[in-house]
DONU-527919 format. One record per residue (C-alpha): x, y, z; residue in one letter; residue number from 1. Coordinates in steps of 0.5 Angstrom, whole numbers, padded with zeros to 4 digits, always signed. Layout:
      px      py      pz   mifi   tikol
       X       Y       Z      A     NUM
...
***
This chain:
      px      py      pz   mifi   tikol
   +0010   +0038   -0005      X       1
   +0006   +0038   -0011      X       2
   +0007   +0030   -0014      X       3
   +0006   +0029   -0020      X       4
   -0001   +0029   -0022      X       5
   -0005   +0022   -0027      X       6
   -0012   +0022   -0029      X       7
   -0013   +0015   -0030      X       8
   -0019   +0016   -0034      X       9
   -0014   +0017   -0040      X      10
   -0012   +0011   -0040      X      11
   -0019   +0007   -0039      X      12
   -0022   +0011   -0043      X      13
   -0018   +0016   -0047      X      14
   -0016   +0014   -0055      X      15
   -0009   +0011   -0057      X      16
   -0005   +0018   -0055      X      17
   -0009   +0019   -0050      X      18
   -0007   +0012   -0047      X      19
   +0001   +0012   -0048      X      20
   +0001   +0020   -0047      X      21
   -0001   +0017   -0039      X      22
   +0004   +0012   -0039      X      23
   +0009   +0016   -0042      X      24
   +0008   +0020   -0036      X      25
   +0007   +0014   -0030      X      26
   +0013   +0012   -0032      X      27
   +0017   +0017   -0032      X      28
   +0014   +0019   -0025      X      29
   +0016   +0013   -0022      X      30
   +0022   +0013   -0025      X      31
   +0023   +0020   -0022      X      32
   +0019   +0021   -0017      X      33
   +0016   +0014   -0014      X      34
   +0009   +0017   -0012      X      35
   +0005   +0020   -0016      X      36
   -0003   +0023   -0015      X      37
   -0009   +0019   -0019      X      38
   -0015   +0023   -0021      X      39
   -0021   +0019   -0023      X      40
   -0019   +0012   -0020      X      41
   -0025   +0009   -0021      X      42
   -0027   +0009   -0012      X      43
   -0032   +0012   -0011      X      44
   -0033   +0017   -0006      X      45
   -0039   +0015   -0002      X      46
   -0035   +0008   -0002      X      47
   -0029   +0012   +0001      X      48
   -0033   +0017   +0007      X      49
   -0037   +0011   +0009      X      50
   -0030   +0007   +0010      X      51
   -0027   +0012   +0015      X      52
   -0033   +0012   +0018      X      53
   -0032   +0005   +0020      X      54
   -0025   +0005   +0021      X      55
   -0026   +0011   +0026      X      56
   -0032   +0006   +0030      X      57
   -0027   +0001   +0030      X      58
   -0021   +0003   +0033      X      59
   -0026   +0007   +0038      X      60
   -0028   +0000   +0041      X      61
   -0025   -0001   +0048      X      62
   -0018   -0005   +0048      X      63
   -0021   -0011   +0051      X      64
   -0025   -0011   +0044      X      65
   -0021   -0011   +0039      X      66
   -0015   -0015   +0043      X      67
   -0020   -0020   +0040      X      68
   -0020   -0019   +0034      X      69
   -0012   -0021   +0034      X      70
   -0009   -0027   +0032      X      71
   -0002   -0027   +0033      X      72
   -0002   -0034   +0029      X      73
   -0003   -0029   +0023      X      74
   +0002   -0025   +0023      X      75
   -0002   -0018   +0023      X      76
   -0004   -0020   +0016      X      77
   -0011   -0021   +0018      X      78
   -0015   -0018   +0023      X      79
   -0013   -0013   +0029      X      80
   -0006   -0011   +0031      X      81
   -0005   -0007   +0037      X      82
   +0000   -0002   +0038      X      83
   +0007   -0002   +0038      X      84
   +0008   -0008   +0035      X      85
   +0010   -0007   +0027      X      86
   +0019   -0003   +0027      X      87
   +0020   -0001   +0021      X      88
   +0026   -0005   +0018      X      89
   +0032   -0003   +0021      X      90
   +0029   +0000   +0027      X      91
   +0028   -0003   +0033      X      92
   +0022   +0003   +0035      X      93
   +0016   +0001   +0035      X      94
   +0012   +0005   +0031      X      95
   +0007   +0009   +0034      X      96
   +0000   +0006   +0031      X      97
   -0005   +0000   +0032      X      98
   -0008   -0003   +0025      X      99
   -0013   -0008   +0023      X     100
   -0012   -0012   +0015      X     101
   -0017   -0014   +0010      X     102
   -0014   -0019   +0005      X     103
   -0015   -0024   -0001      X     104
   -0022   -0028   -0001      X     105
   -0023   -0032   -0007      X     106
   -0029   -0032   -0010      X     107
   -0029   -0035   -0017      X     108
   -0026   -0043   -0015      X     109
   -0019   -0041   -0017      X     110
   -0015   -0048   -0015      X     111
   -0008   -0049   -0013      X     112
   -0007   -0043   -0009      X     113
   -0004   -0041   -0002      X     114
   -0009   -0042   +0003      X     115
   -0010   -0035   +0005      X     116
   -0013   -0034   +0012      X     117
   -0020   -0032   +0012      X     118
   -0021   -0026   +0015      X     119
   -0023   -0023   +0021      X     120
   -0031   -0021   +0022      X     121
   -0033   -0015   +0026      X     122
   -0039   -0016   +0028      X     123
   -0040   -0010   +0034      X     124
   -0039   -0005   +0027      X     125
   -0044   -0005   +0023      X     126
   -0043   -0006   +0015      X     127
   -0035   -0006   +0017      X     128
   -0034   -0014   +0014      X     129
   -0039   -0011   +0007      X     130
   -0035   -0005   +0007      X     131
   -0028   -0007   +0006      X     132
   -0031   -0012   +0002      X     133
   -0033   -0007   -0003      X     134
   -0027   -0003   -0002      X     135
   -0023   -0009   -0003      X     136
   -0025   -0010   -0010      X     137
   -0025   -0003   -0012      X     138
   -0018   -0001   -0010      X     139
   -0016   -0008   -0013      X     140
   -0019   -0006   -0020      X     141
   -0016   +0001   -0020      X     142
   -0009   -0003   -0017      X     143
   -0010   -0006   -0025      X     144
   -0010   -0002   -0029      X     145
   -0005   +0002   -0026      X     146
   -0001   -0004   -0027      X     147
   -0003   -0004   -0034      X     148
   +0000   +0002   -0036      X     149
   +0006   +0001   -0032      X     150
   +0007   -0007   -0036      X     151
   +0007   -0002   -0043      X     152
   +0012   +0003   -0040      X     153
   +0016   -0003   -0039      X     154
   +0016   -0006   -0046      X     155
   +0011   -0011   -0043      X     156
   +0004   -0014   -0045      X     157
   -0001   -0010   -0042      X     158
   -0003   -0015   -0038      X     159
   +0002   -0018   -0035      X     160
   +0001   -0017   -0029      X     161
   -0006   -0019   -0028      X     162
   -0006   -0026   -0027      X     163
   -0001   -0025   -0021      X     164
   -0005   -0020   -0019      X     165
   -0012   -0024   -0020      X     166
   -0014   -0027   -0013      X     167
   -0007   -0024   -0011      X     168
   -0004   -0023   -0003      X     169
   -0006   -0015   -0003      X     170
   -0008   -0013   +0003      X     171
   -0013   -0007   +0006      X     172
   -0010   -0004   +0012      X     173
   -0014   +0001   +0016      X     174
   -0008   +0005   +0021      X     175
   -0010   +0009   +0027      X     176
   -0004   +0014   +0030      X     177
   -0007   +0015   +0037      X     178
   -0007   +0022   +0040      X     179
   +0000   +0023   +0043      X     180
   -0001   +0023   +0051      X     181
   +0006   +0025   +0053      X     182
   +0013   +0028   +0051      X     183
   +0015   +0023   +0045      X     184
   +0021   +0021   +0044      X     185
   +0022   +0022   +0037      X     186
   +0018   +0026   +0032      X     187
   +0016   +0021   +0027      X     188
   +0009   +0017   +0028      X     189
   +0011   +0011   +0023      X     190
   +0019   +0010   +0022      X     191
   +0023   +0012   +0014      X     192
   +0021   +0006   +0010      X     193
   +0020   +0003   +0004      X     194
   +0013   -0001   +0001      X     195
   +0014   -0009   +0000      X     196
   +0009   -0010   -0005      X     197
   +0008   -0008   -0013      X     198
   +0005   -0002   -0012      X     199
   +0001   +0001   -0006      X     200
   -0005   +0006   -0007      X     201
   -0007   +0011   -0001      X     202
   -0014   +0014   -0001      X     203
   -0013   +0020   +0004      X     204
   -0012   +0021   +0011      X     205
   -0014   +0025   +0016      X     206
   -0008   +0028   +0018      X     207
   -0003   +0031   +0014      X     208
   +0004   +0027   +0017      X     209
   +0007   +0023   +0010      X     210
   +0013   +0026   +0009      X     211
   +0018   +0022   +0002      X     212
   +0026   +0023   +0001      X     213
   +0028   +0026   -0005      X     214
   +0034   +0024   -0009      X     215
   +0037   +0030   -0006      X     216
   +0036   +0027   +0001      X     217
   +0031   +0032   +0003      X     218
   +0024   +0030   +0006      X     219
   +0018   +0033   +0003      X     220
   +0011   +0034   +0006      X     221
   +0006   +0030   +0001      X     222
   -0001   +0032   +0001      X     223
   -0007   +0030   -0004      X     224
   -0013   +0034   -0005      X     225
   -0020   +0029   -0004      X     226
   -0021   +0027   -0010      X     227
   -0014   +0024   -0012      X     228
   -0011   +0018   -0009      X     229
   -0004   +0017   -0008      X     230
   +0001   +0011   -0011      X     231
   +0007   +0009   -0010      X     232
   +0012   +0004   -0012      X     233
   +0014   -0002   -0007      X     234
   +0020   -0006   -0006      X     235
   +0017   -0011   -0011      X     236
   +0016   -0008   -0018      X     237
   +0023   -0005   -0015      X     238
   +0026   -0011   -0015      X     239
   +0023   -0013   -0021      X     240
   +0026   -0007   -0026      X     241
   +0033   -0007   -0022      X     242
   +0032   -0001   -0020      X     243
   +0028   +0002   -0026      X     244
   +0022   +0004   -0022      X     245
   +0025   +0007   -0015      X     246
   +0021   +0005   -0009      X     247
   +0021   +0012   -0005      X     248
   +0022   +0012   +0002      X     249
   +0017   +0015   +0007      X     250
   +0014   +0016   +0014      X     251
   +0009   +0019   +0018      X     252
   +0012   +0024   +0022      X     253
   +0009   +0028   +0029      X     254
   +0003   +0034   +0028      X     255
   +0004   +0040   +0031      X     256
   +0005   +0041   +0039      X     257
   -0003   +0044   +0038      X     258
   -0006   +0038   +0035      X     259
   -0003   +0032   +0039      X     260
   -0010   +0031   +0042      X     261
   -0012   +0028   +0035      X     262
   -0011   +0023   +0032      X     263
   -0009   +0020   +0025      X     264
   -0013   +0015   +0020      X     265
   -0010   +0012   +0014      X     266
   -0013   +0007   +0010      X     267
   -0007   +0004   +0005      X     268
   -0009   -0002   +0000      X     269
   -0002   -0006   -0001      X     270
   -0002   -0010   -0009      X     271
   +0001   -0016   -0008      X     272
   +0001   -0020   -0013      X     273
   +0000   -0028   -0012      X     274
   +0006   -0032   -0008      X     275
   +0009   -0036   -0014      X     276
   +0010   -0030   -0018      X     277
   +0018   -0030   -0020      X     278
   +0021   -0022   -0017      X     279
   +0027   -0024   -0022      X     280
   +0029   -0018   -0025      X     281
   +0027   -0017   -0032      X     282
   +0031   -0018   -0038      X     283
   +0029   -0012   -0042      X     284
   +0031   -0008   -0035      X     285
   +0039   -0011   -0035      X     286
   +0044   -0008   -0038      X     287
   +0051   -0006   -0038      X     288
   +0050   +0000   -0035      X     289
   +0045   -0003   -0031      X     290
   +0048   -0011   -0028      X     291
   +0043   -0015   -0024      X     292
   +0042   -0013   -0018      X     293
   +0038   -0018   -0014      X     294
   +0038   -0026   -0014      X     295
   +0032   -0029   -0016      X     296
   +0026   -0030   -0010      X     297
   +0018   -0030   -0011      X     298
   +0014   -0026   -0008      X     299
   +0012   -0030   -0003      X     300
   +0019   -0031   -0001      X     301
   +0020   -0024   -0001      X     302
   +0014   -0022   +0003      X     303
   +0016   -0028   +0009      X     304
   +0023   -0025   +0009      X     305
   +0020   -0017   +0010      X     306
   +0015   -0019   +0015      X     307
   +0021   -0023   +0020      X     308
   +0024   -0016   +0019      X     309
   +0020   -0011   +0021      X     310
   +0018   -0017   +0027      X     311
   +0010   -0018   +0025      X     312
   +0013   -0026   +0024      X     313
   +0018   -0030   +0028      X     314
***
């Protein structure tokens, strides 16, 4: 499926026009769609090969290893998590992957925030901790404007969500689908699901497999060239607009028979916002037509109560 294209270059750097033609097309992607690809992001693609090869160094480790590296305590939000530990909400299979998450790390003294775990150090892989770092920030610039464009597309002031978004809970996640060594019992890798967050930014993979629902209730392969990334809308930004901008289900599905031998990477950075912001639907978002159709939660509560569901958090 050829998902709508944006080049972001348009709106950093574009005239006036250029800048609301981009958010005209941004929103109504989302409102139709809920992916789109992004050309120009701003990550640089140096940046991008070398951290997927400190990915596949990584999960090459021996098991042992990177058990080390897992601290249940932290709910799979940093450091490693082994295979079959994360279900899908709603299911109760585990999906067939291990990962390892790389997340918030304050670094301008702002007060009066959670106190994010620090994050788990791989010192066997070389450069590993520097080039999440940097990869971190990158996809959290990116992550930014887009948001700016879509606070615009609302009827908000452009920078809405930076505060939130500024030292917020995002998380990079590095996913390994090992090759498949028997007869599977499902053909999916990673069930149907939704995203949690605001919105979520994917650079790549090593493999096609990502499929989306349409409206029509038919699942699509989604594929993207190497210089474009792809953005979705999470359950969050949902939330916030009631239903405005669609959070679109997708999942990982099997390769062919013929390449069960290899295995899939998948780098997603998931944009939270801090843990205080309110997901009360917005008011230029509720009418008649379109009644409030969520009871007011904050980001931190939602997050607590999806990560229960999906059986990272007891």
């Amino acid at each position: 499926m050829n998902i709508p294209v944006v080049d972001l270059n348009q709106f950093t750097r574009g005239a006036i026009a250029d800048r609301a033609s981009f958010v005209d097309q941004l929103g109504k992607a989302y409102e139709e769609v809920g992916f789109v690809a992004v050309i120009n992001h701003g990550i640089p693609s140096d940046l991008i090969a070398h951290m997927y090869q400190k990915v596949q160094d990584f999960f090459s480790l021996p098991l042992d290893i990177k058990r080390g590296y897992e601290i249940p305590a932290l709910a799979g939000q940093r450091g490693y998590t082994s295979f079959g530990k994360e279900h899908a909400k709603g299911f109760d299979a585990p999906d067939l992957k291990e990962f390892y998450q790389y997340g918030q790390k304050v670094e301008d003294g702002e007060k009066d925030l959670e106190n994010y775990p620090p994050n788990v150090s791989v010192p066997q892989v070389s450069g590993f901790d520097k080039t999440f770092h940097d990869a971190y920030r990158a996809f959290e610039t990116s992550g930014t404007h887009l948001l700016r464009a879509i606070a615009l597309f609302l009827g908000l002031e452009e920078k809405y969500f930076d505060a939130f978004v500024h030292n917020g809970n995002s998380i990079l996640r590095a996913i390994h689908y090992p090759p498949i060594t028997q007869e599977p019992k499902s053909a999916v890798r990673a069930e149907q699901h939704e995203d949690i967050n605001l919105i979520t930014l994917l650079v790549g993979a090593s493999a096609d497999g990502l499929q989306i629902l349409t409206k029509a209730g038919d699942w699509l392969p989604v594929t993207s060239r190497a210089d474009e990334i792809v953005v979705n809308v999470g359950d969050m930004l949902q939330r916030l607009t009631n239903n405005r901008l669609r959070s679109t289900t997708h999942r990982v599905v099997n390769p062919p028979r013929d390449l069960w031998h290899t295995s899939r990477f998948s780098i997603p950075f998931f944009l939270h916002p801090k843990s205080e912001m309110s997901l009360a639907c917005l008011p230029g978002c509720i009418d008649k037509e379109h009644p409030k159709a969520y009871s007011d939660m904050t980001a931190g509560q939602y997050l607590d109560e999806r990560l229960r569901e999906i059986g990272l958090k007891k």
